[in-house]
Backbone as ProteinMPNN parsed JSONL, in Angstrom:
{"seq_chain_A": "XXXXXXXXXXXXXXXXXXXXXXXXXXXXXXXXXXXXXXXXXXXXXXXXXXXXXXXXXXXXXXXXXXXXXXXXXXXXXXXXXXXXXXXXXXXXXXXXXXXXXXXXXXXXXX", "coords_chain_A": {"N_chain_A": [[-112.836, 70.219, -53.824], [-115.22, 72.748, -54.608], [-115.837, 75.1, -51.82], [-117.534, 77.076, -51.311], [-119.224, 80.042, -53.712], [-117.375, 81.771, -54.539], [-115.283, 80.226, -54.259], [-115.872, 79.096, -56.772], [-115.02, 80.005, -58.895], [-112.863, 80.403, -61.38], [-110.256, 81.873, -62.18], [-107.264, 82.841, -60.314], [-106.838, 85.798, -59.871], [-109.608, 87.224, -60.024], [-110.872, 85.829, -58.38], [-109.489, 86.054, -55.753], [-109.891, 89.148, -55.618], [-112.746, 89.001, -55.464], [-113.349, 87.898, -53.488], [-112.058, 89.552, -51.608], [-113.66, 91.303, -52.027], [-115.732, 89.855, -50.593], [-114.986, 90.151, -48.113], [-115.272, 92.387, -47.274], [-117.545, 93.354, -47.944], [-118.597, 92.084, -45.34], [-117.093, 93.681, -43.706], [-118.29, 96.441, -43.993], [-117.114, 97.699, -45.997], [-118.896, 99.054, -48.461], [-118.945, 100.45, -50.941], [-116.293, 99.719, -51.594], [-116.709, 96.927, -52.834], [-118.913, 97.246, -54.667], [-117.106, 98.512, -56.577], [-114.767, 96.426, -56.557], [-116.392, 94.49, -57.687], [-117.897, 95.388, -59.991], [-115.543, 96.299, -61.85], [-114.882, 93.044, -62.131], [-116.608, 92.173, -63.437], [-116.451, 93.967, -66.249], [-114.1, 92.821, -66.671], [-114.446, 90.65, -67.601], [-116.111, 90.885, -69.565], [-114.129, 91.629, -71.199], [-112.646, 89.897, -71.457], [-113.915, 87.425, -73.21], [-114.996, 88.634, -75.378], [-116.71, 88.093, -77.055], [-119.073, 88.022, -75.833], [-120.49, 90.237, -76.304], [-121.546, 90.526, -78.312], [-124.374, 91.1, -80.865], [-127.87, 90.792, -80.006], [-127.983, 89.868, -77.9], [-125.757, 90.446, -76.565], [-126.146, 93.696, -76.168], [-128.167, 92.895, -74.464], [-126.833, 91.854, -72.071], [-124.656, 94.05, -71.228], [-127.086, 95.805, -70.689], [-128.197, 94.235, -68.596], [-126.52, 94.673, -65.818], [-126.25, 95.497, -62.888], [-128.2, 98.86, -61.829], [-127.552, 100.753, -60.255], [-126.555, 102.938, -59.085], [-124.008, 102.814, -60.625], [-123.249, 101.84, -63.215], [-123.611, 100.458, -66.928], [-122.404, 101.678, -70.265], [-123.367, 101.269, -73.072], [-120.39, 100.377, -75.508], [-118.94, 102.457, -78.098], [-119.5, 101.234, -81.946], [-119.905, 98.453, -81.614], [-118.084, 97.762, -79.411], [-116.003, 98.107, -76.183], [-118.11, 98.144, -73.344], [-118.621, 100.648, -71.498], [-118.061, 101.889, -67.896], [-120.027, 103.797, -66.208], [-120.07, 106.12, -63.392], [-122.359, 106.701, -60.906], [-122.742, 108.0, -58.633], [-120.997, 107.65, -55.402], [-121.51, 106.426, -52.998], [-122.647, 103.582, -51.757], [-125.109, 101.189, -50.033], [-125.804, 98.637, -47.917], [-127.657, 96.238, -49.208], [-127.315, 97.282, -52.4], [-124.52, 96.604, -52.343], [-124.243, 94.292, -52.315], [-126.273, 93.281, -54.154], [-124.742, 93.49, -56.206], [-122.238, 92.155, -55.887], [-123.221, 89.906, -55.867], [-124.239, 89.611, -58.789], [-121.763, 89.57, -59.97], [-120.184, 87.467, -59.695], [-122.16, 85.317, -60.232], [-121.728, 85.762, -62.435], [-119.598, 85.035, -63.664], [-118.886, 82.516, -62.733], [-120.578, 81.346, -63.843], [-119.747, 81.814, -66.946], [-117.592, 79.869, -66.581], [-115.521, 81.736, -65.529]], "CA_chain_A": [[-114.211, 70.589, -54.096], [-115.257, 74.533, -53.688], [-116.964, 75.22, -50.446], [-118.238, 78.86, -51.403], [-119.368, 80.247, -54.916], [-116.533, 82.524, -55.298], [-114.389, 79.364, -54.752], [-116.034, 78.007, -58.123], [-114.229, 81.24, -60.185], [-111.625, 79.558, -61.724], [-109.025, 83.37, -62.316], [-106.794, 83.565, -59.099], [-106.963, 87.424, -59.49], [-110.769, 87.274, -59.902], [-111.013, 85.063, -57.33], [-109.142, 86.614, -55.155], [-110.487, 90.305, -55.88], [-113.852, 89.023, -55.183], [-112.777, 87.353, -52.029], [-111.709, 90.867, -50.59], [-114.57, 92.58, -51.977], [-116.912, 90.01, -49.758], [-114.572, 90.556, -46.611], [-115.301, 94.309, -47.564], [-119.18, 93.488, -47.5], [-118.693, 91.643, -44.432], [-117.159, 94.956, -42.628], [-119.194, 97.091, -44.223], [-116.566, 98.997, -46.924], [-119.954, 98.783, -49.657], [-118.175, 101.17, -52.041], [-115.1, 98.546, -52.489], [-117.502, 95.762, -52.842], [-118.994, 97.483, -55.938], [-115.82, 98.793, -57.33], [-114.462, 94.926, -57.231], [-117.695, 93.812, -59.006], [-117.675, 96.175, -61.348], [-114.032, 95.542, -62.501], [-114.422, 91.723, -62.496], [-117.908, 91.806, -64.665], [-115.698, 94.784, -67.15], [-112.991, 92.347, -66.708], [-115.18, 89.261, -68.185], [-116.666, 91.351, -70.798], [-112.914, 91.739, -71.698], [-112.004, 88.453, -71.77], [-114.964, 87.586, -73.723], [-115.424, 89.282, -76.471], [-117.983, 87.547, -77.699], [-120.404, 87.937, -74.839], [-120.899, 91.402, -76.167], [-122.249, 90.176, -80.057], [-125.56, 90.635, -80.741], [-129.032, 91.372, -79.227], [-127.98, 89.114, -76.569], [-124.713, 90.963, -75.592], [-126.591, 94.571, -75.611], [-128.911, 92.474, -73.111], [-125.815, 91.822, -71.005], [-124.68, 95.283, -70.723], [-128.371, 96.422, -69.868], [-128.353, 93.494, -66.968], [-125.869, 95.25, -65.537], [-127.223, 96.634, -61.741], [-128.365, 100.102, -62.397], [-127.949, 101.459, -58.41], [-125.113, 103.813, -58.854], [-123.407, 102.333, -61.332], [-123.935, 101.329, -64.96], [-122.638, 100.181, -67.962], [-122.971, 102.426, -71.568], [-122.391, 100.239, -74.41], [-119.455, 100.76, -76.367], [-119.291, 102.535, -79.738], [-119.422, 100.298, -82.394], [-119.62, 97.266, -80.543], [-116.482, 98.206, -78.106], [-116.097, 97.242, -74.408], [-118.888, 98.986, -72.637], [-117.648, 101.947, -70.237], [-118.657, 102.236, -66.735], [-120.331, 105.184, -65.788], [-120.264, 105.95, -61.766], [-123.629, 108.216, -60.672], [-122.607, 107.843, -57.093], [-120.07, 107.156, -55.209], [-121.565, 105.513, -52.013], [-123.775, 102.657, -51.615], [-125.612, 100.139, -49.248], [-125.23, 97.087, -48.049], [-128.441, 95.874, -50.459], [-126.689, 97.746, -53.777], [-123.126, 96.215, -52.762], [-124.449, 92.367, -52.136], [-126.714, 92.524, -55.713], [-123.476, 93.844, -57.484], [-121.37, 90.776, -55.946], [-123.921, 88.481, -56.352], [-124.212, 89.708, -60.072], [-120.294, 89.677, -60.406], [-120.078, 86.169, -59.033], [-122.904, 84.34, -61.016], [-121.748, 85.957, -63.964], [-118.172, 84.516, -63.794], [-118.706, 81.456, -62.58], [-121.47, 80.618, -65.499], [-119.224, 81.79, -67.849], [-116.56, 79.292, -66.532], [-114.09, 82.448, -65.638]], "C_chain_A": [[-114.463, 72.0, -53.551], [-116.003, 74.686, -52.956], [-117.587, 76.542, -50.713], [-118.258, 78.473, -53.103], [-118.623, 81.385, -55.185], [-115.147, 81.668, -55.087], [-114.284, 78.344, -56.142], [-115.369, 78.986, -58.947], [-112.91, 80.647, -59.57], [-110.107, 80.595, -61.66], [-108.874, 83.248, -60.937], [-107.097, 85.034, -59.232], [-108.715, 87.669, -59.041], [-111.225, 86.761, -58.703], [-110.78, 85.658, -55.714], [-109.383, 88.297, -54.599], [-112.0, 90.345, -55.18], [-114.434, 88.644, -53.816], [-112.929, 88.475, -51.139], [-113.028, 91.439, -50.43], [-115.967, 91.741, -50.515], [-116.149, 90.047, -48.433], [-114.708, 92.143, -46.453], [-116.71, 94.384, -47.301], [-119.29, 93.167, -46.195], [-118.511, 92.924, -42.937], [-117.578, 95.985, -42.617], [-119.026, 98.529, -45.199], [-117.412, 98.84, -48.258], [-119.282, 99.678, -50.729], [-117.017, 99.842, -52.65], [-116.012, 97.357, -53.228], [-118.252, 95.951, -54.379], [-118.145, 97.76, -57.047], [-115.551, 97.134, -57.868], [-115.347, 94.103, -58.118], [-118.09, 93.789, -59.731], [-116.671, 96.068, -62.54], [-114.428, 94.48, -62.925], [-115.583, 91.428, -63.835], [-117.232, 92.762, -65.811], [-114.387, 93.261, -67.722], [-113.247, 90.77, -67.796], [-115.348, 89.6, -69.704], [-115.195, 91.231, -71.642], [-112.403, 90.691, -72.275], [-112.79, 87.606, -72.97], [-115.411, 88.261, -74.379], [-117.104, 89.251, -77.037], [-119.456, 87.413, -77.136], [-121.07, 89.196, -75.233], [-121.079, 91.36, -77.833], [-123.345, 90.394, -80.21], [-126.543, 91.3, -80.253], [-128.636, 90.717, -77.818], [-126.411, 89.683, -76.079], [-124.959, 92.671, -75.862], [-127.008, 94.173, -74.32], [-127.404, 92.305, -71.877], [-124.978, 93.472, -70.531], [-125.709, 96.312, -70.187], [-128.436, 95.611, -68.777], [-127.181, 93.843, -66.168], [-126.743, 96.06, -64.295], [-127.304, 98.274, -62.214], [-128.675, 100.588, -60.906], [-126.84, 102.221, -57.888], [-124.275, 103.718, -59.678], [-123.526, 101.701, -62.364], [-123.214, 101.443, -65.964], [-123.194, 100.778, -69.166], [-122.642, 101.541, -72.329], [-121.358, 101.392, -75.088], [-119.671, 101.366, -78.049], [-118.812, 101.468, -80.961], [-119.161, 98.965, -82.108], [-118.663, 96.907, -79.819], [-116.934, 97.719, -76.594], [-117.099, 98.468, -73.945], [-118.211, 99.537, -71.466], [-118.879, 101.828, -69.223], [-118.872, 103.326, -66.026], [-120.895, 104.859, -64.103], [-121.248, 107.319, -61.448], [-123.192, 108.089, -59.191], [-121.424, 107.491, -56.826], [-120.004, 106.756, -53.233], [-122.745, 105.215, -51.971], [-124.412, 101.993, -50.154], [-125.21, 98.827, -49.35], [-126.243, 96.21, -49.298], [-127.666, 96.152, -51.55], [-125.209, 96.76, -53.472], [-123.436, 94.247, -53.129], [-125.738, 92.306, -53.782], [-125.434, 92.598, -56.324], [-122.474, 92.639, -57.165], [-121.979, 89.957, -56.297], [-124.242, 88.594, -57.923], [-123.035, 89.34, -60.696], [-120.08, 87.985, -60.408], [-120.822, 85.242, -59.941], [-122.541, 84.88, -62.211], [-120.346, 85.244, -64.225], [-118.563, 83.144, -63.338], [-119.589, 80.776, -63.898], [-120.681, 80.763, -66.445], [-117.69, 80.935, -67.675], [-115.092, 80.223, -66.66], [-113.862, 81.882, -63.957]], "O_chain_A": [[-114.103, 72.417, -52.45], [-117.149, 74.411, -53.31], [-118.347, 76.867, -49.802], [-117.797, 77.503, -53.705], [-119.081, 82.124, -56.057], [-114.078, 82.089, -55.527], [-113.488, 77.489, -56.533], [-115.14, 78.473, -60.042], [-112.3, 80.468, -58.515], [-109.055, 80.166, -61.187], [-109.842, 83.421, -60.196], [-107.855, 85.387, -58.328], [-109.054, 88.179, -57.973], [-112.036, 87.409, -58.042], [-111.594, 85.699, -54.791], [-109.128, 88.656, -53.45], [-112.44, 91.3, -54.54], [-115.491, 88.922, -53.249], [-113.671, 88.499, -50.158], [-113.543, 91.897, -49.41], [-116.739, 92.38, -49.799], [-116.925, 89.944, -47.483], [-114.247, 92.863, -45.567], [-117.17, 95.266, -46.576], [-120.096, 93.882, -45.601], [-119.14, 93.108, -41.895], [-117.494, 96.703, -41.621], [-119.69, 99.552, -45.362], [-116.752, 98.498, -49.239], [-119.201, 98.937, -51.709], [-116.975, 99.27, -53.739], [-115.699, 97.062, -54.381], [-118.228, 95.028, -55.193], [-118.334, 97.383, -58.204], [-115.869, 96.636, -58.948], [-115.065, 93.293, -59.001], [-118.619, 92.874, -60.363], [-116.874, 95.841, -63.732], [-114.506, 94.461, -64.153], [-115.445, 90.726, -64.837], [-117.543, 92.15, -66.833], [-114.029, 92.933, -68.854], [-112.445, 90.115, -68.461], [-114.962, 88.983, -70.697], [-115.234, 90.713, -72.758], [-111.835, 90.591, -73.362], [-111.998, 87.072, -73.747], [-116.505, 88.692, -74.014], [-118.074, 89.973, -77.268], [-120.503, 86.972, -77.61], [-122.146, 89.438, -74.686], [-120.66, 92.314, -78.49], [-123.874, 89.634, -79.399], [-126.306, 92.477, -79.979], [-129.057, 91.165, -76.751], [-125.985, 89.155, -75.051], [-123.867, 93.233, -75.789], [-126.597, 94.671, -73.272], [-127.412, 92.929, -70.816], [-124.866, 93.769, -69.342], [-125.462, 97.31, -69.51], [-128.77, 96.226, -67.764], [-126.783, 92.774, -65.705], [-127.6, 96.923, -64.486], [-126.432, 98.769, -62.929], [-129.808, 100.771, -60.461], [-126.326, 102.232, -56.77], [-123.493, 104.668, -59.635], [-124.16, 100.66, -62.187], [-122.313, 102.272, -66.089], [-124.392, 100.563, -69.349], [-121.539, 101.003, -72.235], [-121.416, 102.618, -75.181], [-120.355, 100.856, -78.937], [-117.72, 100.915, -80.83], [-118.093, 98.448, -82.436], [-118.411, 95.723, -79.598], [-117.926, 97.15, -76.138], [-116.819, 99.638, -74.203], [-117.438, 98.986, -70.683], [-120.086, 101.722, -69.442], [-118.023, 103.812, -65.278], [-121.64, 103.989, -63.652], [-121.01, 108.51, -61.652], [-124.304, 108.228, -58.682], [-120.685, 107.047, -57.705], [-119.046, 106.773, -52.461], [-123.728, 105.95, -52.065], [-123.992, 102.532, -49.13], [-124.64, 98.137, -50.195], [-125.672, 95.604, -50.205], [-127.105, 95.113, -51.901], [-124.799, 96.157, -54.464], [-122.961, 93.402, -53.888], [-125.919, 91.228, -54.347], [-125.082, 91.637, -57.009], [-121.892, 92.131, -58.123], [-121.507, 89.119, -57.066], [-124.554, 87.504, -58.401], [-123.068, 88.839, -61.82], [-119.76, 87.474, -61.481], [-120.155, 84.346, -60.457], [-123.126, 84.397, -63.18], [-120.226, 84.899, -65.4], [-118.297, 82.515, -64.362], [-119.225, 79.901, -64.683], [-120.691, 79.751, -67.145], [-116.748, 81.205, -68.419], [-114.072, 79.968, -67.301], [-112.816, 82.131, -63.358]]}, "name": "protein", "num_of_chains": 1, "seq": "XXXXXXXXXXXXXXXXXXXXXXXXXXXXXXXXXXXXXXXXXXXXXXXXXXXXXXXXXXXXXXXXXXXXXXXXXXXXXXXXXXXXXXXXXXXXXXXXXXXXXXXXXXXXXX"}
């Protein structure tokens, strides 16, 4: 039974990635913590094609934190690129971007 909610993400790599990034929030490397969160929600979209169909998979590339980091949609409905306006955060900006990374993978049963 998973005792944490990044033991319910089913991907060892993901899993594991997301793992680091919150022992990274925990010591206070907030840059990694977005990097890994960033990846794994790119990494979903990837896997998932189909999350990015629609009016309802623009909406998923606009719910995308917008606090340094943000997603452009893709041309012609392509993998949306991650554009970096910054390149250091807070502990607030790193803990929405895991907690975005995290509920988005585990709902989508990655």
């Amino acid at each position: 039974m998973p005792t944490t909610r990044i033991d319910r993400i089913q991907d060892p790599q993901l899993r594991e990635s997301l793992a680091a990034a919150h022992a990274s929030l925990k010591s206070g490397d907030f840059p990694d913590v977005v990097r890994r969160a960033a990846a794994a929600y790119v990494e979903l979209l990837r896997r998932k094609p189909e999350l990015l169909e629609g009016l309802i998979g623009r909406f998923r590339v606009m719910m995308f934190p917008r606090l340094g980091a943000r997603m452009e949609p893709g041309d012609d409905g392509g993998q949306p690129a991650l554009v970096w306006d910054r390149e250091t955060f807070g502990f607030s900006e790193a803990v929405t971007y895991f907690e975005f990374a995290v509920d988005q993978l585990v709902r989508e049963g990655l």
